[in-house]
GUGU-878190 format. One record per residue (C-alpha): residue number from 1; chain; x, y, z. Coordinates in Angstrom, 3 decimals, decimal comma, m for minus. Layout:
# GUGU-878190
{lummar = NUM	lumvo = A	east = X	north = Y	up = Z} $
...
***
This chain:
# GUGU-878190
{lummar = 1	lumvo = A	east = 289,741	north = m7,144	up = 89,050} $
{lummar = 2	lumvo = A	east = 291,760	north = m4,521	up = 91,039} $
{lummar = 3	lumvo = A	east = 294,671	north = m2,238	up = 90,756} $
{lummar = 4	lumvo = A	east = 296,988	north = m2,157	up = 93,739} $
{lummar = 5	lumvo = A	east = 300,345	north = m0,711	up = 93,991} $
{lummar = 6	lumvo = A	east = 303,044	north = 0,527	up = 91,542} $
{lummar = 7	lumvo = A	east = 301,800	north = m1,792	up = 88,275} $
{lummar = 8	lumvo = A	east = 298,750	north = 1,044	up = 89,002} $
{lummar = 9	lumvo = A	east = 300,797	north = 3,291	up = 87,174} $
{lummar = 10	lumvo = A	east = 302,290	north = 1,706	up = 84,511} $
{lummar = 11	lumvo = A	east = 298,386	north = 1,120	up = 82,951} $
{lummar = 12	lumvo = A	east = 297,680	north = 4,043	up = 80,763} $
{lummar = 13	lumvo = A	east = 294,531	north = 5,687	up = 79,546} $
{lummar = 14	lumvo = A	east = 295,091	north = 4,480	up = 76,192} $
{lummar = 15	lumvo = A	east = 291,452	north = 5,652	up = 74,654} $
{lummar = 16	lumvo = A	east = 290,360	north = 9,159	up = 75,815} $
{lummar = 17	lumvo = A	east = 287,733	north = 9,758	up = 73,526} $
{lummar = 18	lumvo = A	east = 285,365	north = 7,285	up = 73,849} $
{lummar = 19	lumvo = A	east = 282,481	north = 8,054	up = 75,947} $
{lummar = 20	lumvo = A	east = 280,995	north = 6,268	up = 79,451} $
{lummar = 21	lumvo = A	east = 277,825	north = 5,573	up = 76,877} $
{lummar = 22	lumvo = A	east = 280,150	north = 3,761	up = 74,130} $
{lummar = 23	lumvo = A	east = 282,407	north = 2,018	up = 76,577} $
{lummar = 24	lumvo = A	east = 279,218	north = 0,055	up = 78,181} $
{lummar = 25	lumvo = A	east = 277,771	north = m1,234	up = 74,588} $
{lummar = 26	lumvo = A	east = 280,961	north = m2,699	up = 74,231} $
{lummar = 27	lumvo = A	east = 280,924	north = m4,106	up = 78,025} $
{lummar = 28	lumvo = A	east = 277,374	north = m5,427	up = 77,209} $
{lummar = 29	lumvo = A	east = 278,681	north = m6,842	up = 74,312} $
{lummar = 30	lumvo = A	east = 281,544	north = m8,465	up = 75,785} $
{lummar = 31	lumvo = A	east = 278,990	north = m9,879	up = 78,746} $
{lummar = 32	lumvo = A	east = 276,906	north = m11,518	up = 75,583} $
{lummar = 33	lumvo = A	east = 279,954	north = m13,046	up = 74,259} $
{lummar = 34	lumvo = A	east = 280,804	north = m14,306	up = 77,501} $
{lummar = 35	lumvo = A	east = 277,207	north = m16,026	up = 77,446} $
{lummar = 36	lumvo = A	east = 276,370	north = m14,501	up = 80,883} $
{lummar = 37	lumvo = A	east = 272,798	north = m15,158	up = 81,672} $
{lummar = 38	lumvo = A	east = 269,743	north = m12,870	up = 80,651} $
{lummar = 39	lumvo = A	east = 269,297	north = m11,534	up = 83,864} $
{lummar = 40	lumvo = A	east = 272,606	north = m10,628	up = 84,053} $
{lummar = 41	lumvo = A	east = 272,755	north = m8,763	up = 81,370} $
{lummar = 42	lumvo = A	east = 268,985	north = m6,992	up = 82,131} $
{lummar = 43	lumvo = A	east = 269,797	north = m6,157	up = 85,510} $
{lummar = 44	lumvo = A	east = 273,543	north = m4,035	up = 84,277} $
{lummar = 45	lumvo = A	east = 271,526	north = m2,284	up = 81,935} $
{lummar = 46	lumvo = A	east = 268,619	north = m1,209	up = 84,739} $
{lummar = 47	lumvo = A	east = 272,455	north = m0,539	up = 86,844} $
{lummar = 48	lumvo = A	east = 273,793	north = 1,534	up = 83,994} $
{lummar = 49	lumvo = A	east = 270,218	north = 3,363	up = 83,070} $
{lummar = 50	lumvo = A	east = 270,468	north = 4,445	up = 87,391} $
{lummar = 51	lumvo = A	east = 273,742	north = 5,711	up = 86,678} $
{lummar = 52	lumvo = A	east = 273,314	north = 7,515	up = 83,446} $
{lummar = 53	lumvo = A	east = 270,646	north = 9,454	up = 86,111} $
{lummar = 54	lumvo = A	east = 273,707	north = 10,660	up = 87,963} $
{lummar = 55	lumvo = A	east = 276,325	north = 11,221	up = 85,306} $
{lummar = 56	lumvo = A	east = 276,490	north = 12,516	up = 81,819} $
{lummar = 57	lumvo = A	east = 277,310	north = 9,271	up = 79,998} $
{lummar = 58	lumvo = A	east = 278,663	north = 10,994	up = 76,645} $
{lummar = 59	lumvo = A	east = 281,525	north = 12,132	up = 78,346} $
{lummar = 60	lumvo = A	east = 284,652	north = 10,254	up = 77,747} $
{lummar = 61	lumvo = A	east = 285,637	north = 6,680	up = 80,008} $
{lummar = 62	lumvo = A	east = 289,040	north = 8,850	up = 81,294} $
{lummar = 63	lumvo = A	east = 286,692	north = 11,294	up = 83,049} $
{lummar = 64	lumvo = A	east = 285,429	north = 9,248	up = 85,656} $
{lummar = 65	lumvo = A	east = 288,053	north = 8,627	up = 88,916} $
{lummar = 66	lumvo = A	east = 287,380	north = 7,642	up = 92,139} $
{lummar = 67	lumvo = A	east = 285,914	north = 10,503	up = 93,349} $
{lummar = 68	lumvo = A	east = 282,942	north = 10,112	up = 90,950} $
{lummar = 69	lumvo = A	east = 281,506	north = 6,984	up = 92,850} $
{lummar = 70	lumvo = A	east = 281,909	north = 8,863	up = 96,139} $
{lummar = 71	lumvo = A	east = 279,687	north = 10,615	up = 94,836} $
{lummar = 72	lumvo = A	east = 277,542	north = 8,305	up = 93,023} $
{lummar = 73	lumvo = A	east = 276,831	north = 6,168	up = 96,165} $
{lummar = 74	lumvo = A	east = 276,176	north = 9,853	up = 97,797} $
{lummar = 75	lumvo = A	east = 273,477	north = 10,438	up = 95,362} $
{lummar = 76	lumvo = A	east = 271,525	north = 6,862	up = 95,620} $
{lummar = 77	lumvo = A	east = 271,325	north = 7,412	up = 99,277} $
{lummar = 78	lumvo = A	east = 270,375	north = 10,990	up = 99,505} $
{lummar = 79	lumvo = A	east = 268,675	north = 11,878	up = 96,260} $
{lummar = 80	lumvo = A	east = 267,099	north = 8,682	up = 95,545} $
{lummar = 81	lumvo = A	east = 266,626	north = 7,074	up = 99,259} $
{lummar = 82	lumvo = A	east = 267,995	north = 3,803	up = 97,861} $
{lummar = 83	lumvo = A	east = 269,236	north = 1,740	up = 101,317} $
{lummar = 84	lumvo = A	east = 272,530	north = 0,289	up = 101,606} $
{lummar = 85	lumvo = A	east = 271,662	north = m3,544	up = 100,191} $
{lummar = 86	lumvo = A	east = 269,486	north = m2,496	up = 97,287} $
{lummar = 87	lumvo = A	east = 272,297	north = 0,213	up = 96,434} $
{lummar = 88	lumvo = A	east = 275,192	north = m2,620	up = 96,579} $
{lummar = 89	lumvo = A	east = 273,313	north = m4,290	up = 94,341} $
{lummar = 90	lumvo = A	east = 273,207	north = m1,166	up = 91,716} $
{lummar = 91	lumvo = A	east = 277,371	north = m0,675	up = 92,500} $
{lummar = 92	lumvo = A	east = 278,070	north = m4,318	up = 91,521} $
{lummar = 93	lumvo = A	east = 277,307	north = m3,827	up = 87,497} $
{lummar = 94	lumvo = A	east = 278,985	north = m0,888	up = 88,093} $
{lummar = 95	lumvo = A	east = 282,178	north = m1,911	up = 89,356} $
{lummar = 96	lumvo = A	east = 282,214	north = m4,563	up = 87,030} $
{lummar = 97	lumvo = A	east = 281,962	north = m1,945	up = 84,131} $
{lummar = 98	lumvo = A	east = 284,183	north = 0,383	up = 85,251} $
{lummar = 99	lumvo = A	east = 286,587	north = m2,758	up = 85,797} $
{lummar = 100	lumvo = A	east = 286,278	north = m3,648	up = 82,445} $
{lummar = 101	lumvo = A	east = 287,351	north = 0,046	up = 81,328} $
{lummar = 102	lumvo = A	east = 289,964	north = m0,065	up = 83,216} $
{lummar = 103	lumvo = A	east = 291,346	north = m3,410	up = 81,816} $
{lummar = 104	lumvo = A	east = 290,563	north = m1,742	up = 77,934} $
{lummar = 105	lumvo = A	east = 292,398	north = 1,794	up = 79,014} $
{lummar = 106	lumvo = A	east = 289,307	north = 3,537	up = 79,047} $
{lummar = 107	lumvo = A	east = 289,571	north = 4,876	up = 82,198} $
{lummar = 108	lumvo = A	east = 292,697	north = 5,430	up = 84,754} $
{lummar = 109	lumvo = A	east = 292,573	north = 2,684	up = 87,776} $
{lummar = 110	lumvo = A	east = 291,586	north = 3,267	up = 90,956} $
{lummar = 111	lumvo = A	east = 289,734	north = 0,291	up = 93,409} $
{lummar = 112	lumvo = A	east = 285,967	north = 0,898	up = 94,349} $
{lummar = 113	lumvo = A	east = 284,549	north = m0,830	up = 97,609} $
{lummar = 114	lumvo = A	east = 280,802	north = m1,502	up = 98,640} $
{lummar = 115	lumvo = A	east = 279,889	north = 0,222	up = 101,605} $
{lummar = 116	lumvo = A	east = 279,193	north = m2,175	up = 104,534} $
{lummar = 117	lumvo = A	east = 275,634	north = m2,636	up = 104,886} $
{lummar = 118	lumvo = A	east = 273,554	north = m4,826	up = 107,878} $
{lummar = 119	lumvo = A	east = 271,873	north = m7,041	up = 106,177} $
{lummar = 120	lumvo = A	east = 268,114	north = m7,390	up = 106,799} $
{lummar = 121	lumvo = A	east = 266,579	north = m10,883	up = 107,760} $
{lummar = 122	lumvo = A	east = 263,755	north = m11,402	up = 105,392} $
{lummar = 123	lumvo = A	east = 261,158	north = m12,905	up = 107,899} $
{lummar = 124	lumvo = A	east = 259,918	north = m16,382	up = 106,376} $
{lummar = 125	lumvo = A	east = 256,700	north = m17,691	up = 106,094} $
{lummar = 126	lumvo = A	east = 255,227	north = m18,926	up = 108,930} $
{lummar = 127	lumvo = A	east = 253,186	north = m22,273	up = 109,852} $
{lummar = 128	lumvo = A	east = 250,282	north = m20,483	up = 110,132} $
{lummar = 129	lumvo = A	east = 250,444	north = m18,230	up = 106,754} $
{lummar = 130	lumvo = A	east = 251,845	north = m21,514	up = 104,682} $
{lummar = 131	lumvo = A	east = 248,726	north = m23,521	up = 106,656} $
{lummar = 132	lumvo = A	east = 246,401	north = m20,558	up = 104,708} $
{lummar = 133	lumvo = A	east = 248,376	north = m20,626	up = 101,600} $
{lummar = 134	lumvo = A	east = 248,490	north = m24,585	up = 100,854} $
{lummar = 135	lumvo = A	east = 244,818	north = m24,803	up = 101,497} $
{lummar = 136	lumvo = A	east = 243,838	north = m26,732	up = 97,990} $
{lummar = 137	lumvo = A	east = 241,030	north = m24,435	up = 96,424} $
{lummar = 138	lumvo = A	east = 237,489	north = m26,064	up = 95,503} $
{lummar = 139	lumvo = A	east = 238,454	north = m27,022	up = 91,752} $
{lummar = 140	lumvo = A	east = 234,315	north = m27,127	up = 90,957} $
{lummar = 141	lumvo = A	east = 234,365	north = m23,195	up = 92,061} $
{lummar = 142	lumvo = A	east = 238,249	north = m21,728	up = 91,486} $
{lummar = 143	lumvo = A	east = 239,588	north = m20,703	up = 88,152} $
{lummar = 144	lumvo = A	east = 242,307	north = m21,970	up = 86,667} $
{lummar = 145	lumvo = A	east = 244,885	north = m19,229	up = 87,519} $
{lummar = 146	lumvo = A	east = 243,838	north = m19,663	up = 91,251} $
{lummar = 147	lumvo = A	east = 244,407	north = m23,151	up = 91,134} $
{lummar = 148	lumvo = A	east = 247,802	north = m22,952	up = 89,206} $
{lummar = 149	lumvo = A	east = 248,748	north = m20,531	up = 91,985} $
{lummar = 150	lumvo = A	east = 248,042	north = m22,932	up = 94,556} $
{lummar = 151	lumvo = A	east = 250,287	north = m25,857	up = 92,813} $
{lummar = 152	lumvo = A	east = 252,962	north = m23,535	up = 92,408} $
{lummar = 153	lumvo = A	east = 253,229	north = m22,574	up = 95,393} $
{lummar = 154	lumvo = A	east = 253,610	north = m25,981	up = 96,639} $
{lummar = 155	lumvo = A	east = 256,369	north = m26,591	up = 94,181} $
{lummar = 156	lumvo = A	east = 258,267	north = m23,135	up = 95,426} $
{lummar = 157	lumvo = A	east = 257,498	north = m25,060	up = 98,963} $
{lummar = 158	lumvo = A	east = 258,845	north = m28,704	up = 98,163} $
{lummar = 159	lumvo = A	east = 261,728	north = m27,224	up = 96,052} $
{lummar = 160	lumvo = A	east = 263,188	north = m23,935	up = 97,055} $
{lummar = 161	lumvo = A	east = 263,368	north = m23,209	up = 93,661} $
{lummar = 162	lumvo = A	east = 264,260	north = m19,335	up = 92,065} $
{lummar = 163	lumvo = A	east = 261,101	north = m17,611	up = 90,066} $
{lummar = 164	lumvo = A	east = 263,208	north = m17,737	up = 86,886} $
{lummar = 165	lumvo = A	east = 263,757	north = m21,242	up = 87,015} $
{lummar = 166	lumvo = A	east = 260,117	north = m21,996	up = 87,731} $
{lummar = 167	lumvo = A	east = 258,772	north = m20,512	up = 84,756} $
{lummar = 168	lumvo = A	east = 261,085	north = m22,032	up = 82,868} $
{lummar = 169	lumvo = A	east = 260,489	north = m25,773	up = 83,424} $
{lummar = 170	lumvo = A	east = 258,981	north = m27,860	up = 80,652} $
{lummar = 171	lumvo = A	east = 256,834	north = m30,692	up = 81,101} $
{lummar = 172	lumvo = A	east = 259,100	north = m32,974	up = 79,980} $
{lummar = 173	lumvo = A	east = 261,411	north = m31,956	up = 82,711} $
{lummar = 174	lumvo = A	east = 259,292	north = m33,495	up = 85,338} $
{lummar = 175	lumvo = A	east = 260,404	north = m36,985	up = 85,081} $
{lummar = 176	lumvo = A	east = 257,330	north = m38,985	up = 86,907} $
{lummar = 177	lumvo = A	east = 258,587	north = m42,775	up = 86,474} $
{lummar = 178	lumvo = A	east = 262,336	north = m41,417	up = 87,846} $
{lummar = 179	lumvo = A	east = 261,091	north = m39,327	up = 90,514} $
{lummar = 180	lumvo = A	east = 263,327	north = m36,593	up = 89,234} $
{lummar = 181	lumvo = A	east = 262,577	north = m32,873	up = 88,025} $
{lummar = 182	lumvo = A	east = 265,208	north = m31,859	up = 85,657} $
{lummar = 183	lumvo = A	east = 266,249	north = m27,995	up = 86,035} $
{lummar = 184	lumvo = A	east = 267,653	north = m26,677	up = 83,031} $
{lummar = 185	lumvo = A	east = 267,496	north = m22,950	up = 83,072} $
{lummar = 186	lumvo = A	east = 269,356	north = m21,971	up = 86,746} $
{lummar = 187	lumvo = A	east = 270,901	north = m18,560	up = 88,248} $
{lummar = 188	lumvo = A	east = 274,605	north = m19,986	up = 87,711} $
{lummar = 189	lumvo = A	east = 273,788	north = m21,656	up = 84,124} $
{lummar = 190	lumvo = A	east = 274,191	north = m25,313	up = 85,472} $
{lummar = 191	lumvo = A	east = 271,371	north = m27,728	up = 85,090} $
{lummar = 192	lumvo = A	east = 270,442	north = m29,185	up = 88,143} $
{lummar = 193	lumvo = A	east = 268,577	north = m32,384	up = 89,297} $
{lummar = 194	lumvo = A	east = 265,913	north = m32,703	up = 91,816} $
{lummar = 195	lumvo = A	east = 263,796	north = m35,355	up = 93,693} $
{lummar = 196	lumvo = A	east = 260,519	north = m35,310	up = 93,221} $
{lummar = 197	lumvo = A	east = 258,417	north = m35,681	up = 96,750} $
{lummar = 198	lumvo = A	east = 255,729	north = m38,235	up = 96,918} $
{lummar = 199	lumvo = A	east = 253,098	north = m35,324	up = 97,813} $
{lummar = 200	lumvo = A	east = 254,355	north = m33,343	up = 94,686} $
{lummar = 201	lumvo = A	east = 254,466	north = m36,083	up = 92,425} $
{lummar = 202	lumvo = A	east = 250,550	north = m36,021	up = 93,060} $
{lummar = 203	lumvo = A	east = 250,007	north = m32,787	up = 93,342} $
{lummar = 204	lumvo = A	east = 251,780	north = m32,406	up = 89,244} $
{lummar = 205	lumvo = A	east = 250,082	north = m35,372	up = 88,071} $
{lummar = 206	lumvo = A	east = 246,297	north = m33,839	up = 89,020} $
{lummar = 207	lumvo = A	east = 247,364	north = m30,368	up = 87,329} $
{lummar = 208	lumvo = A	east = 248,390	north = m32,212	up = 84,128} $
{lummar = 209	lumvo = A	east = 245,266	north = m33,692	up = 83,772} $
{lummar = 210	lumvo = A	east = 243,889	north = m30,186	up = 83,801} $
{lummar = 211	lumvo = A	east = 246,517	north = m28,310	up = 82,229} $
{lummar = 212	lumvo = A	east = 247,354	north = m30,722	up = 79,707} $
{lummar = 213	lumvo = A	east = 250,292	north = m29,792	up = 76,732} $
{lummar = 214	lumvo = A	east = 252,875	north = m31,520	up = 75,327} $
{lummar = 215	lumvo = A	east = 255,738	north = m32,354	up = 76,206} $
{lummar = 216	lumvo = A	east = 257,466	north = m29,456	up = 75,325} $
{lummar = 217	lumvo = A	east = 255,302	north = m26,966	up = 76,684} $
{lummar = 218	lumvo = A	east = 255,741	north = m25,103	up = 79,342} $
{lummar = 219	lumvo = A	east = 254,897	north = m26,313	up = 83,233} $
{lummar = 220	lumvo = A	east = 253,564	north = m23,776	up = 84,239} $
{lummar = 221	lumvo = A	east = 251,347	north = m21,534	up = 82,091} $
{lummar = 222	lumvo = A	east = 248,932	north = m18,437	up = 81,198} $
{lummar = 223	lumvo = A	east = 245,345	north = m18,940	up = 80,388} $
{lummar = 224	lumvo = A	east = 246,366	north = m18,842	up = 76,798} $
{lummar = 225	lumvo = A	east = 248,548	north = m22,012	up = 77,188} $
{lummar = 226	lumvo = A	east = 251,787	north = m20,051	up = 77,014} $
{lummar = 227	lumvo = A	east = 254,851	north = m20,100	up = 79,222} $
{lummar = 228	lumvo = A	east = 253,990	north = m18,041	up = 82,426} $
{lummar = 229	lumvo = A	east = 256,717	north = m14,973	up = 82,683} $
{lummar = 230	lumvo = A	east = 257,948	north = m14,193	up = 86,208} $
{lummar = 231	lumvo = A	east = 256,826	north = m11,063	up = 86,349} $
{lummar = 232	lumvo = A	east = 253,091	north = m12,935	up = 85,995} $
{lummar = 233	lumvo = A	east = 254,317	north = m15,765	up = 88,580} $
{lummar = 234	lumvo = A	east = 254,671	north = m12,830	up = 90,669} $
{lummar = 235	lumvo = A	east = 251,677	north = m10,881	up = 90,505} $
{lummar = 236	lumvo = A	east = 249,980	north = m14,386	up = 90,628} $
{lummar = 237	lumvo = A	east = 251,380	north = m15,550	up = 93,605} $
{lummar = 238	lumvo = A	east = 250,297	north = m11,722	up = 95,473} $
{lummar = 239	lumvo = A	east = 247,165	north = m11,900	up = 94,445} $
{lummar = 240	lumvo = A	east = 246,868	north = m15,323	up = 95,574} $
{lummar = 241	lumvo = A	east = 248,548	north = m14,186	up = 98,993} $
{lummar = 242	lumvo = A	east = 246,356	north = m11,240	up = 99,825} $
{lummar = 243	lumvo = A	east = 242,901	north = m12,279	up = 99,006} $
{lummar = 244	lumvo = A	east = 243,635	north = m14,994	up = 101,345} $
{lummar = 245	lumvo = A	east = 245,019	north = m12,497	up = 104,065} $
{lummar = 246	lumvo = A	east = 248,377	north = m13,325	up = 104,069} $
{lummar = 247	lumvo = A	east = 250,583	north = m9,614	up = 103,593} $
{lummar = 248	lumvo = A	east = 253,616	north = m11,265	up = 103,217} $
{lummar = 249	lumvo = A	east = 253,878	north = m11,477	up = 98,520} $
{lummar = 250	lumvo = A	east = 257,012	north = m12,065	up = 97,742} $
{lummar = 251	lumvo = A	east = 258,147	north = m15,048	up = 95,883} $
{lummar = 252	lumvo = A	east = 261,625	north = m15,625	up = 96,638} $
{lummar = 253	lumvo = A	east = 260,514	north = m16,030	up = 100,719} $
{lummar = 254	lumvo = A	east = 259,240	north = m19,363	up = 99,848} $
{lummar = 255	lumvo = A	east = 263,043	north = m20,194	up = 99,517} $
{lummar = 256	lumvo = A	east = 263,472	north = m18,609	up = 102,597} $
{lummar = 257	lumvo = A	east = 261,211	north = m20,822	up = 103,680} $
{lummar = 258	lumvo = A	east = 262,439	north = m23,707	up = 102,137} $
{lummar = 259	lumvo = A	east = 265,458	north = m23,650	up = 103,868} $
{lummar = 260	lumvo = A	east = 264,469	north = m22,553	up = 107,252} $
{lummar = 261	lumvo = A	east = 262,808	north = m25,524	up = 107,482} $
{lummar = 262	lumvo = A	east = 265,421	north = m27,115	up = 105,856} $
{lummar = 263	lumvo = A	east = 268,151	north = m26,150	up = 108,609} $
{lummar = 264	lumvo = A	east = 265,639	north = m25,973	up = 112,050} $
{lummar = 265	lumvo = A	east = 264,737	north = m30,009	up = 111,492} $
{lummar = 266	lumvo = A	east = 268,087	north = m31,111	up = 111,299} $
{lummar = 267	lumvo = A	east = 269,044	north = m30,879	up = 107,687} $
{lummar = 268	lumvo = A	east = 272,977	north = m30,725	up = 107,213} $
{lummar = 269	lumvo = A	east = 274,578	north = m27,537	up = 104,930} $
{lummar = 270	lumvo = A	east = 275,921	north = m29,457	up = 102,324} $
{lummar = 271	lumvo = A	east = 272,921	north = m31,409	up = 101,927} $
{lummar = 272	lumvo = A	east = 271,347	north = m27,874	up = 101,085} $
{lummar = 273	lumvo = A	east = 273,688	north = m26,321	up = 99,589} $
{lummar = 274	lumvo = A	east = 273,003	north = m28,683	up = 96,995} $
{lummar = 275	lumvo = A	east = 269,407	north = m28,801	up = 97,213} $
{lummar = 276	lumvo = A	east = 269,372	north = m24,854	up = 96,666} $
{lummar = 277	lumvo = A	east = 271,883	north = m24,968	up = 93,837} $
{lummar = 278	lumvo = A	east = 274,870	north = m22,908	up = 95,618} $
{lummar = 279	lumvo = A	east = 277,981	north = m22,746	up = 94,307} $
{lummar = 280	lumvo = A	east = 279,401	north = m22,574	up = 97,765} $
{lummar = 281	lumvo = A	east = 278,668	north = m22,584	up = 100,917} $
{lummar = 282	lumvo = A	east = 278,329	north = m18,802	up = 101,571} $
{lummar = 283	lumvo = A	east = 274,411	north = m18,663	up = 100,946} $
{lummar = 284	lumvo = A	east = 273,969	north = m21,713	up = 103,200} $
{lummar = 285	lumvo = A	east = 275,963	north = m19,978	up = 105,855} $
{lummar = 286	lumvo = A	east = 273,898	north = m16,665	up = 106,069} $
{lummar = 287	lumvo = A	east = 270,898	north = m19,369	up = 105,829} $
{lummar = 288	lumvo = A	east = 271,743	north = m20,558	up = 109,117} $
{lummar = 289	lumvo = A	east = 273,052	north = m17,582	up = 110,830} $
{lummar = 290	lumvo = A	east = 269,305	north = m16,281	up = 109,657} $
{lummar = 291	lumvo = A	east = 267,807	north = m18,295	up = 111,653} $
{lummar = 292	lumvo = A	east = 270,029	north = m18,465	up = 114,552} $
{lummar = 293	lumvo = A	east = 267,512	north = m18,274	up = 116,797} $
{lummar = 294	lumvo = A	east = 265,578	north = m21,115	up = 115,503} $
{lummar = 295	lumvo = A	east = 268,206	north = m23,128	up = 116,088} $
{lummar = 296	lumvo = A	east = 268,288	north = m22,869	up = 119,681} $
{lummar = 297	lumvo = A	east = 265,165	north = m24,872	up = 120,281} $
{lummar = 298	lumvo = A	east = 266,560	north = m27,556	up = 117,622} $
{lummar = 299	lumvo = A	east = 270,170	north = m27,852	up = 119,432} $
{lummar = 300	lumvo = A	east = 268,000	north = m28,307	up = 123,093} $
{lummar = 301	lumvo = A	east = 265,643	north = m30,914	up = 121,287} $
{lummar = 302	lumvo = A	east = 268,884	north = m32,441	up = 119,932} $
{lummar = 303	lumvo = A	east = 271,206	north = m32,281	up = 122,386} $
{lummar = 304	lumvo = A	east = 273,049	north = m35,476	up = 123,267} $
{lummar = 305	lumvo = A	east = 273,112	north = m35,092	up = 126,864} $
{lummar = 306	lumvo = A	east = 270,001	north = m33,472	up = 127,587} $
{lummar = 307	lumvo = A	east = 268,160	north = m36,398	up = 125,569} $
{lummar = 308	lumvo = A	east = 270,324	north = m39,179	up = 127,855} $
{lummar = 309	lumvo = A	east = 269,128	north = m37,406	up = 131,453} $
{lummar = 310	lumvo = A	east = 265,545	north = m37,606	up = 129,329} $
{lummar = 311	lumvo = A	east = 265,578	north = m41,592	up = 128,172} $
{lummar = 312	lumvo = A	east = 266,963	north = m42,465	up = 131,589} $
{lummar = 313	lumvo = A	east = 264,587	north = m40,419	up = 134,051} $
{lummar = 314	lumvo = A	east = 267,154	north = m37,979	up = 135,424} $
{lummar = 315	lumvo = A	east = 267,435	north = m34,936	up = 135,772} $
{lummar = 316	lumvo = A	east = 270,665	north = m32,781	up = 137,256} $
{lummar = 317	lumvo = A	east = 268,985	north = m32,103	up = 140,170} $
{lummar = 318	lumvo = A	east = 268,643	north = m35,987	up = 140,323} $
{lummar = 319	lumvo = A	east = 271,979	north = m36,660	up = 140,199} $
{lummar = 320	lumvo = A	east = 273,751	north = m38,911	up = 142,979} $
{lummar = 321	lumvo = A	east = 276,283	north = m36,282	up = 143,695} $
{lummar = 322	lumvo = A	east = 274,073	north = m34,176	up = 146,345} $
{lummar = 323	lumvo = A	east = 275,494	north = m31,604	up = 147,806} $
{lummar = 324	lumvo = A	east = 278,883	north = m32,118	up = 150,169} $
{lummar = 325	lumvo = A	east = 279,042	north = m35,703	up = 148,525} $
{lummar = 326	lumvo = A	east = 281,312	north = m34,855	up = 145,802} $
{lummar = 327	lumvo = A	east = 284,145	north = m34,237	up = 147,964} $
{lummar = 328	lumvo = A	east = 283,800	north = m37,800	up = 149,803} $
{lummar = 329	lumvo = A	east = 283,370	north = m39,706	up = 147,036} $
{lummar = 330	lumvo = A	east = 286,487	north = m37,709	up = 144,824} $
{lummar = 331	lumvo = A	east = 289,353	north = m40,031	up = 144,424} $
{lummar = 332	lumvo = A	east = 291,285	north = m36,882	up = 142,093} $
***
């Protein structure tokens, strides 16, 4: 929501006593009503808690202007060393609160922008490290945690699939005589359906016989039986990662992953876009301008023309038109 030209001033500051504190219950409050997701909702209050760090929050709404996230943004960079993506992602909740006063008369208008920052490319997992990684353990010598790691990561592999959807999946989501997984617990709140791959389907199948539950139990699961929290999935999957060499721990690169390989064997954007869960193409696009690079070799493997000269022997410098021939033969 933004303010732009003269209706700017006709929006008064109808509520000057309420403070910065009071003002974001009610915009939590009003982000539960509007059945925004957990996550959502967790990572405005870690936003606000970063804030409260910079500002006294029991002042009133009306004493914040724009001058206040100048400095704000000032702060996280200098005070805190938080770089320009991670501190975006603090301004967003932000914005949206101070939005929201706006919109109640909290707080006078004024527009707040994210400062441009170059986005990092998040290196993927190799062949080499995924080669280490989806080596099956020796299930008469592993424990079970090892060997849960192991299928999970080859489900975060076949699937592309976000850490909070992951631990979320029940058993009777994996649909083995469809060949479907059914994803009911997503970033954007809209279940999803999946193919299940042949090598997955197997892979599942094995751990059920050790993991057993019912069907409404949770996939993927603690030593205890119960549902395995992301923050577990996560230290799970580093420990798995480093005792086997492999530096690289984060979770959410197996998406990367995913859809590297995804793009660089000839996979089309829409196809992925849907496989990923996107609402639009944007994600998808920064996907493939990722991996630009990678693409080269894939558009000189593909290439029309270069793969004629190939199935027909020739080569440019094989051409009939030799040098000085051109003109002689040239009827233009």
């Amino acid at each position: 929501m933004q303010f732009h030209g003269r209706m700017a001033q006709f929006i008064e500051v109808r509520n000057q006593k309420i403070t910065v504190k009071e003002g974001y219950d009610q915009f939590q409050n009003f982000n539960e009503a509007k059945n925004l997701s957990d996550n959502t909702i967790h990572h405005y209050g870690m936003s606000f808690r970063l804030f409260a760090e910079f500002y006294d929050v029991s002042k009133p709404c009306c004493s914040i202007v724009e001058q206040t996230i100048f400095e704000f943004i000032s702060w996280m960079k200098n005070t805190r060393n938080i770089n320009d993506i991670t501190l975006n992602s603090y301004l967003r909740p932000i914005r949206a609160m101070l939005y929201y006063f706006m919109k109640q008369g909290f707080t006078a208008p004024f527009h707040i922008s994210e400062p441009k920052a170059t986005a990092k490319v998040k290196e993927p997992y190799t062949e080499y490290e995924m080669t280490i990684l989806l080596k099956k353990p020796d299930l008469k010598k592993c424990t079970f945690p090892e060997y849960r790691t192991w299928v999970i990561i080859n489900y975060l592999f076949a699937t592309g699939n976000r850490v909070g959807t992951v631990s979320n999946i029940k058993i009777a989501d994996v649909k083995f005589e469809s060949r479907i997984i059914h994803l009911k617990k997503t970033k954007n709140r809209k279940e999803q359906i999946i193919p299940l791959s042949s090598n997955l389907d197997k892979i599942l199948r094995e751990y059920l016989r050790y993991r057993k539950g019912g069907a409404d139990d949770y996939l993927f699961c603690n030593t205890a039986g119960e549902r395995l929290t992301e923050s577990a999935l996560r230290v799970s999957i580093r420990h798995y990662n480093l005792k086997r060499g492999v530096m690289k721990t984060s979770v959410h690169l197996f998406r990367h992953t995913f859809a590297k390989d995804w793009i660089v064997t000839g996979g089309d954007p829409f196809s992925l876009q849907e496989a990923l869960g996107h609402s639009t193409l944007d994600m998808t696009r920064k996907y493939v301008k990722m991996f630009n690079e990678d693409l080269k070799h894939v558009y000189e493997k593909h290439n029309p023309l270069d793969r004629f000269y190939e199935k027909s022997g020739n080569s440019r410098a094989k051409s009939k038109f030799k040098k000085g021939e051109f003109q002689k033969s040239s009827n233009f």
